[in-house]
N, CA, C and O atoms as CSV, one atom per row, in Angstrom:
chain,resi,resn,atom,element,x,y,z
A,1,UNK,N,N,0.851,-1.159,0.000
A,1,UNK,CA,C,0.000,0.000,0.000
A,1,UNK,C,C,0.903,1.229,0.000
A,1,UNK,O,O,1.661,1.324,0.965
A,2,UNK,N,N,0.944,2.232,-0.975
A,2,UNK,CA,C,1.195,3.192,-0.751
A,2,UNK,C,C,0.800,4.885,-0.016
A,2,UNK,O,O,-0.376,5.226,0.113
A,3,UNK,N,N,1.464,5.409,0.225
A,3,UNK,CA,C,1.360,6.539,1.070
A,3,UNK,C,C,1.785,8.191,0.171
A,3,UNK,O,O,2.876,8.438,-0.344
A,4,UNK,N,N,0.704,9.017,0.201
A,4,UNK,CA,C,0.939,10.312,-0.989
A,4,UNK,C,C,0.722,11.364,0.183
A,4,UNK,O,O,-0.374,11.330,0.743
A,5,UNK,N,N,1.193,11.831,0.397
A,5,UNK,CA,C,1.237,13.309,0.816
A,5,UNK,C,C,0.180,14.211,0.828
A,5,UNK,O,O,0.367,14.915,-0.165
A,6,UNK,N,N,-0.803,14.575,1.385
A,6,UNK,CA,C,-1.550,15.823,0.720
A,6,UNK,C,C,-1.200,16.895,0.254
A,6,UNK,O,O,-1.957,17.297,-0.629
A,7,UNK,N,N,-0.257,17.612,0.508
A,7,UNK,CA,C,0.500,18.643,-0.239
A,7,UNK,C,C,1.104,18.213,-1.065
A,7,UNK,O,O,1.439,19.185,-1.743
A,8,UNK,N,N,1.550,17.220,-1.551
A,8,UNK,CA,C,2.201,16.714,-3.000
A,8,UNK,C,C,1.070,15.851,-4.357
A,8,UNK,O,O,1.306,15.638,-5.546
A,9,UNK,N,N,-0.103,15.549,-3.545
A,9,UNK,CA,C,-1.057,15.002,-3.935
A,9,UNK,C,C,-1.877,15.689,-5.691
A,9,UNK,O,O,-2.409,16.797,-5.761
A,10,UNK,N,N,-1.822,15.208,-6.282
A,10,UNK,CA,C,-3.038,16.059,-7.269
A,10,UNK,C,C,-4.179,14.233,-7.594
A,10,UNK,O,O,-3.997,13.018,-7.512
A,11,UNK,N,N,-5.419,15.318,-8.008
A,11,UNK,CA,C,-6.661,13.913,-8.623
A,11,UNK,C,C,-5.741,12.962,-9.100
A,11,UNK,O,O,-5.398,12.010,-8.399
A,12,UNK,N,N,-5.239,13.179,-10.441
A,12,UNK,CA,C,-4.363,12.515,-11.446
A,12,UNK,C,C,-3.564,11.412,-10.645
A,12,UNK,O,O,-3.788,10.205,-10.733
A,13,UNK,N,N,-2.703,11.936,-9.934
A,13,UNK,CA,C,-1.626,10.995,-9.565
A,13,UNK,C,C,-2.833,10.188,-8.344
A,13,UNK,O,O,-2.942,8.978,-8.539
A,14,UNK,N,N,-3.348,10.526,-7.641
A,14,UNK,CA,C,-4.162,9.407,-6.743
A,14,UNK,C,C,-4.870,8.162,-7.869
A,14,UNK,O,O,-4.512,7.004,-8.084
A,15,UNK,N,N,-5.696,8.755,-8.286
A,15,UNK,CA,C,-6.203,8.080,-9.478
A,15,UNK,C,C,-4.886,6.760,-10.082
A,15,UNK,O,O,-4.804,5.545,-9.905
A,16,UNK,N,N,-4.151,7.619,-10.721
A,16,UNK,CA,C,-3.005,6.438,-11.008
A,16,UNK,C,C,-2.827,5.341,-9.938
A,16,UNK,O,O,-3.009,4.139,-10.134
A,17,UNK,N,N,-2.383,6.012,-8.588
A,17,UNK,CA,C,-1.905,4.861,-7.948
A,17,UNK,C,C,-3.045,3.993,-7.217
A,17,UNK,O,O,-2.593,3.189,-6.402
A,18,UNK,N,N,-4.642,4.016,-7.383
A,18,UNK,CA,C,-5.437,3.805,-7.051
A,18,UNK,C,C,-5.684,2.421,-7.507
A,18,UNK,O,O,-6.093,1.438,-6.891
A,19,UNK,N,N,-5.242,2.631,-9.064
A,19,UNK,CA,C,-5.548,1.784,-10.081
A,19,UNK,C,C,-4.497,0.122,-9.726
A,19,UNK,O,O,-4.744,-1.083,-9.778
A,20,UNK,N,N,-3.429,0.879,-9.414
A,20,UNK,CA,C,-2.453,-0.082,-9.394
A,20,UNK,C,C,-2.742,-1.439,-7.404
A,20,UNK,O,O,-2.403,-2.598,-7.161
A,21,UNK,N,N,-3.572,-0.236,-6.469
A,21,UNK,CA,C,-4.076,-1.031,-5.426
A,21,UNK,C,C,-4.212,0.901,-4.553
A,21,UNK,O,O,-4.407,2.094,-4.789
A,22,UNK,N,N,-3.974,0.062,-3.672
A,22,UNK,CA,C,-4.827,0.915,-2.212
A,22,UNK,C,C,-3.702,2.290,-1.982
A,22,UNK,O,O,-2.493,2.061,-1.962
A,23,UNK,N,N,-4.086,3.309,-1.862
A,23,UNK,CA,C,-3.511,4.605,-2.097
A,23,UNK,C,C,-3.771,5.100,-0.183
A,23,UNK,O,O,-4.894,5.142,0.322
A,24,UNK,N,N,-2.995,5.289,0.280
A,24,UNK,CA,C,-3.117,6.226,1.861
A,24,UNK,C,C,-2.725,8.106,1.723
A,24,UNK,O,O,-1.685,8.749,1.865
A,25,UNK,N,N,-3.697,8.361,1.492
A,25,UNK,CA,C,-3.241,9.846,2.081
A,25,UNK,C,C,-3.031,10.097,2.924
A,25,UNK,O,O,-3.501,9.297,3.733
A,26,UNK,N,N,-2.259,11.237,3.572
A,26,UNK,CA,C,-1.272,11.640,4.386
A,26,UNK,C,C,-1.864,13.191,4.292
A,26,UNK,O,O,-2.267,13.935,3.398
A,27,UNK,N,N,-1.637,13.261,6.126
A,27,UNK,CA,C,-1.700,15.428,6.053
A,27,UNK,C,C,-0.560,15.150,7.870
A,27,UNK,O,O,-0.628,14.680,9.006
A,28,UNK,N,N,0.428,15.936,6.819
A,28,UNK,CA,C,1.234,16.002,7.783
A,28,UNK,C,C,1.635,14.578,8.644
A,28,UNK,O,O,1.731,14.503,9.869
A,29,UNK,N,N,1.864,13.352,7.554
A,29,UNK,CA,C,2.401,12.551,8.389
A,29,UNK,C,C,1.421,11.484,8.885
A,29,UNK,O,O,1.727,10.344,9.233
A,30,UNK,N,N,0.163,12.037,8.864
A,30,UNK,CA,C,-1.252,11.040,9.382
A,30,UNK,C,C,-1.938,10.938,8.614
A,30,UNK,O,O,-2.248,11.886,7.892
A,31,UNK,N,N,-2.542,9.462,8.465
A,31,UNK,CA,C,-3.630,8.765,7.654
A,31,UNK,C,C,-5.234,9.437,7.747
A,31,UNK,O,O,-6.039,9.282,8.666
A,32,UNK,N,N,-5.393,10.165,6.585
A,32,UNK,CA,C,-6.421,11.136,6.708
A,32,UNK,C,C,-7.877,10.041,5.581
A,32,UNK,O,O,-9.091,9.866,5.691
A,33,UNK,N,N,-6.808,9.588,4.621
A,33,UNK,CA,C,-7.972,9.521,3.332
A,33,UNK,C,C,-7.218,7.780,3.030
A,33,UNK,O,O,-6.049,7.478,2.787
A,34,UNK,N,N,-8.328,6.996,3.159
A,34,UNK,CA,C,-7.795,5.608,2.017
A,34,UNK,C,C,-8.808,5.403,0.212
A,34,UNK,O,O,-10.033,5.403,0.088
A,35,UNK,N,N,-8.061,5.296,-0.595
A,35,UNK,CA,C,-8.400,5.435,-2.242
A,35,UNK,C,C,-7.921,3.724,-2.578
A,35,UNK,O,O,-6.842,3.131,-2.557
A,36,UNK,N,N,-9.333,3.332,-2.882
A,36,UNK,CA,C,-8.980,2.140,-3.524
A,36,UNK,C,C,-9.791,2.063,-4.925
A,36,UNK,O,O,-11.020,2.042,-5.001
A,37,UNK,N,N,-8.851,2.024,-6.073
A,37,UNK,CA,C,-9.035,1.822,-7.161
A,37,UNK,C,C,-10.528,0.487,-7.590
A,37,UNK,O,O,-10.495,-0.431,-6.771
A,38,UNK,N,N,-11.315,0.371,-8.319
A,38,UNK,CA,C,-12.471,-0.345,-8.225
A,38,UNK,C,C,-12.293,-0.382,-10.021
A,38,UNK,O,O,-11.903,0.551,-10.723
A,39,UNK,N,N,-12.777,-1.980,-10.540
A,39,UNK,CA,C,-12.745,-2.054,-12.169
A,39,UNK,C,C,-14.766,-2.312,-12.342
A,39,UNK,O,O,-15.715,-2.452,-11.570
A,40,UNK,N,N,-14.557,-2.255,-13.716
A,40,UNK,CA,C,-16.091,-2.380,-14.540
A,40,UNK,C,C,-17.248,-3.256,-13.434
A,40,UNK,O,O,-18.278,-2.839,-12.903
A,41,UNK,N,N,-16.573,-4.629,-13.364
A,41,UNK,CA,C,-17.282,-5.058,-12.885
A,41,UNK,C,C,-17.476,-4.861,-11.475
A,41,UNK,O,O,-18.285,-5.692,-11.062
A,42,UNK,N,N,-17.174,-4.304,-10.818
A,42,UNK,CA,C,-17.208,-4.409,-9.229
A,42,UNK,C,C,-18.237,-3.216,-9.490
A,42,UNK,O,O,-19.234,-3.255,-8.769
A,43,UNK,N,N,-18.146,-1.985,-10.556
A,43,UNK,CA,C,-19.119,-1.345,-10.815
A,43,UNK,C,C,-20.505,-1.841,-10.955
A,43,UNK,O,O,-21.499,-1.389,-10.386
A,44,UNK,N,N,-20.458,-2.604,-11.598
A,44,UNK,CA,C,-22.059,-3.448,-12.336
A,44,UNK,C,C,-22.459,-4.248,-11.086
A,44,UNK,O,O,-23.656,-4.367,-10.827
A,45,UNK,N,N,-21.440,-4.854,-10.227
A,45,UNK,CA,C,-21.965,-5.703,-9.277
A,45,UNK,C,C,-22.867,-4.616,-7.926
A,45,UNK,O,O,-23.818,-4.870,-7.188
A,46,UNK,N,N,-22.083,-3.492,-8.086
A,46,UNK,CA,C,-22.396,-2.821,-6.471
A,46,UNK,C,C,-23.745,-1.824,-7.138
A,46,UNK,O,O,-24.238,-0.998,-6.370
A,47,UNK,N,N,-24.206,-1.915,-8.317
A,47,UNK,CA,C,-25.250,-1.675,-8.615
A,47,UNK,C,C,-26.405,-2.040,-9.377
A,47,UNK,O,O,-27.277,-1.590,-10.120
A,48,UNK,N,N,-25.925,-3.214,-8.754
A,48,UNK,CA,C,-27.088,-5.037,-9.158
A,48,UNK,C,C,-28.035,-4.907,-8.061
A,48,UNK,O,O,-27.507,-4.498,-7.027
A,49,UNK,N,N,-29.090,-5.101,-8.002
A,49,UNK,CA,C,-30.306,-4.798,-7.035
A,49,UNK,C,C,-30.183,-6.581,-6.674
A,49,UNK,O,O,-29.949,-6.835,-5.493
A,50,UNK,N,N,-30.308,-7.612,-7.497
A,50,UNK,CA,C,-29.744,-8.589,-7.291
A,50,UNK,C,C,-28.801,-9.076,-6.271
A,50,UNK,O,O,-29.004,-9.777,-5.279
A,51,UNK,N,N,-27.550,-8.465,-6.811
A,51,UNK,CA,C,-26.656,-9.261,-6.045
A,51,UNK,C,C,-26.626,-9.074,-5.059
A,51,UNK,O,O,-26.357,-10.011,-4.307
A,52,UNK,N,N,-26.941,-7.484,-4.412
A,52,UNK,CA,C,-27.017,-6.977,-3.089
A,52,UNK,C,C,-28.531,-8.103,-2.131
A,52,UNK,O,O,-28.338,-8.542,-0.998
A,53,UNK,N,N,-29.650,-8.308,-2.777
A,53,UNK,CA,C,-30.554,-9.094,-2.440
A,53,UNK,C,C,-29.561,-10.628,-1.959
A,53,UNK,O,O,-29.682,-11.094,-0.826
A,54,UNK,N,N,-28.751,-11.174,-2.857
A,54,UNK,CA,C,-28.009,-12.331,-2.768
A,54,UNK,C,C,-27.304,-11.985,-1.093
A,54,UNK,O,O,-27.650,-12.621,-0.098
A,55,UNK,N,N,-26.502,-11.104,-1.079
A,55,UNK,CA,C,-25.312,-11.013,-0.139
A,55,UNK,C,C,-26.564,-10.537,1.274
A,55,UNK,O,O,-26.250,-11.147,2.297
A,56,UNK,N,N,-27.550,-9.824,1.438
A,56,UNK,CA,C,-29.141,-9.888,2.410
A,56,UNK,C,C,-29.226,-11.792,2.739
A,56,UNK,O,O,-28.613,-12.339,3.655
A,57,UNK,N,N,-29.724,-12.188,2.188
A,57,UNK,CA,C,-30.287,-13.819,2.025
A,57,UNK,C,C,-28.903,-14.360,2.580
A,57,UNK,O,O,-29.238,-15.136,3.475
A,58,UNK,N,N,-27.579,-14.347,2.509
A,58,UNK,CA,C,-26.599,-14.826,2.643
A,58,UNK,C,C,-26.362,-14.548,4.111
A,58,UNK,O,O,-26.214,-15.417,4.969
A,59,UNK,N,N,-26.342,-13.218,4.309
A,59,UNK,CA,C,-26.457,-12.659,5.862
A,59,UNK,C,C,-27.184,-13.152,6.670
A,59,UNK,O,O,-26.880,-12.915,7.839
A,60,UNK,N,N,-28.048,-13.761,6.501
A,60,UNK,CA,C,-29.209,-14.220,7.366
A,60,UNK,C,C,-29.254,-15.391,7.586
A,60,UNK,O,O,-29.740,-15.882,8.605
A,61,UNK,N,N,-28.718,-16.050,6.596
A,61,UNK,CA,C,-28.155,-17.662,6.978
A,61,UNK,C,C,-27.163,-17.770,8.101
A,61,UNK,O,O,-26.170,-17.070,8.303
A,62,UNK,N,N,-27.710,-18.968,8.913
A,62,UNK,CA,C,-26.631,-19.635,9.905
A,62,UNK,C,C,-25.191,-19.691,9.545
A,62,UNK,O,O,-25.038,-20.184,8.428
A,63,UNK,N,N,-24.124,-19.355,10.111
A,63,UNK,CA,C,-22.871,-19.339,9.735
A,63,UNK,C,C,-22.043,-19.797,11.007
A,63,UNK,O,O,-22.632,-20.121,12.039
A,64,UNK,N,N,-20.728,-19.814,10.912
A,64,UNK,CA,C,-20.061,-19.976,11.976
A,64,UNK,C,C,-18.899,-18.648,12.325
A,64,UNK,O,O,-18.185,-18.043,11.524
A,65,UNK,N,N,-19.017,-18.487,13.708
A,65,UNK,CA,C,-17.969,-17.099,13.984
A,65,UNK,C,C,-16.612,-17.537,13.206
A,65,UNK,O,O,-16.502,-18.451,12.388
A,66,UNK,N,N,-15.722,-16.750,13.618
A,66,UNK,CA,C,-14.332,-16.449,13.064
A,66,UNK,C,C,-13.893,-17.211,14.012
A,66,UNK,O,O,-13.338,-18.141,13.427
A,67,UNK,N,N,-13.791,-17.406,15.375
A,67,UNK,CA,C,-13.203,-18.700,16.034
A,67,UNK,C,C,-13.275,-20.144,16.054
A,67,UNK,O,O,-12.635,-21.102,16.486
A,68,UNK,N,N,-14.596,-19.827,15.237
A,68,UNK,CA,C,-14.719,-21.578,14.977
A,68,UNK,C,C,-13.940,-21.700,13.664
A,68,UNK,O,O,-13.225,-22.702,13.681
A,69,UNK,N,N,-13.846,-20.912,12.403
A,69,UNK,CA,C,-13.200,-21.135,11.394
A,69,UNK,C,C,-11.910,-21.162,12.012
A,69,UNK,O,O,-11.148,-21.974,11.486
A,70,UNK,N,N,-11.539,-20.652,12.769
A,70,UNK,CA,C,-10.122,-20.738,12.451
A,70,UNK,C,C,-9.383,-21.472,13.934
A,70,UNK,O,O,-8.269,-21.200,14.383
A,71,UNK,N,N,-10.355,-22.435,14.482
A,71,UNK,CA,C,-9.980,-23.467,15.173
A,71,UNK,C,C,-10.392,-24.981,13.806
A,71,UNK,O,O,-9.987,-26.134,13.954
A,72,UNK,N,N,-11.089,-24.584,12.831
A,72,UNK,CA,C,-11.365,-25.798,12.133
A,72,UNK,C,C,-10.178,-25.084,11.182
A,72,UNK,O,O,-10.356,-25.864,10.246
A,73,UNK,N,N,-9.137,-24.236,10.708
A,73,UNK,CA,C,-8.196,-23.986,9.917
A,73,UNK,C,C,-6.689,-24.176,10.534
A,73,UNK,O,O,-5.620,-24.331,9.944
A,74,UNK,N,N,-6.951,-24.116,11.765
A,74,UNK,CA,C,-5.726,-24.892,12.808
A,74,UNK,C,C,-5.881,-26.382,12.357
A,74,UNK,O,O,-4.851,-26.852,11.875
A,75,UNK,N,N,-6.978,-27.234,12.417
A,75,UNK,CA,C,-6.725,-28.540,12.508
A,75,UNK,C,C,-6.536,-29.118,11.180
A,75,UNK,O,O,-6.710,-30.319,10.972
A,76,UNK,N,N,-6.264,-28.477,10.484
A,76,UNK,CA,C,-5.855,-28.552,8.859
A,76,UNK,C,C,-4.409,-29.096,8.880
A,76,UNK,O,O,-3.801,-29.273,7.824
């Protein structure tokens, strides 16, 4: 992950390094702003009335916490 400056910062160059993964802005040294680059489809998906209905229905199903996964990923 990279780290840009706000005073050295312009759209353009965030944009660039957005593309390439996860961009941290900086003001004075501290994490103010995170920029993560997003392609076509993650577009079409996050404005699917669908899929969002899918990932609802999915939520609501029985699951297991994060300690049980990863006492059943220990015994692996």
């Amino acid at each position: 992950m990279k780290a840009l400056g706000l005073e050295h910062a312009t759209l353009n160059d965030c944009v660039q390094e957005a593309r390439q993964g996860r961009l941290v802005i900086t003001r004075k040294g501290n994490p103010v702003a995170l920029i993560i680059g997003i392609d076509e489809e993650q577009m079409e998906l996050g404005s699917d009335g669908s899929f969002w209905q899918l990932i609802e229905n999915r939520r609501e199903e029985n699951g297991i916490s994060r300690e049980e996964l990863e006492r059943a990923l220990e015994s692996v």
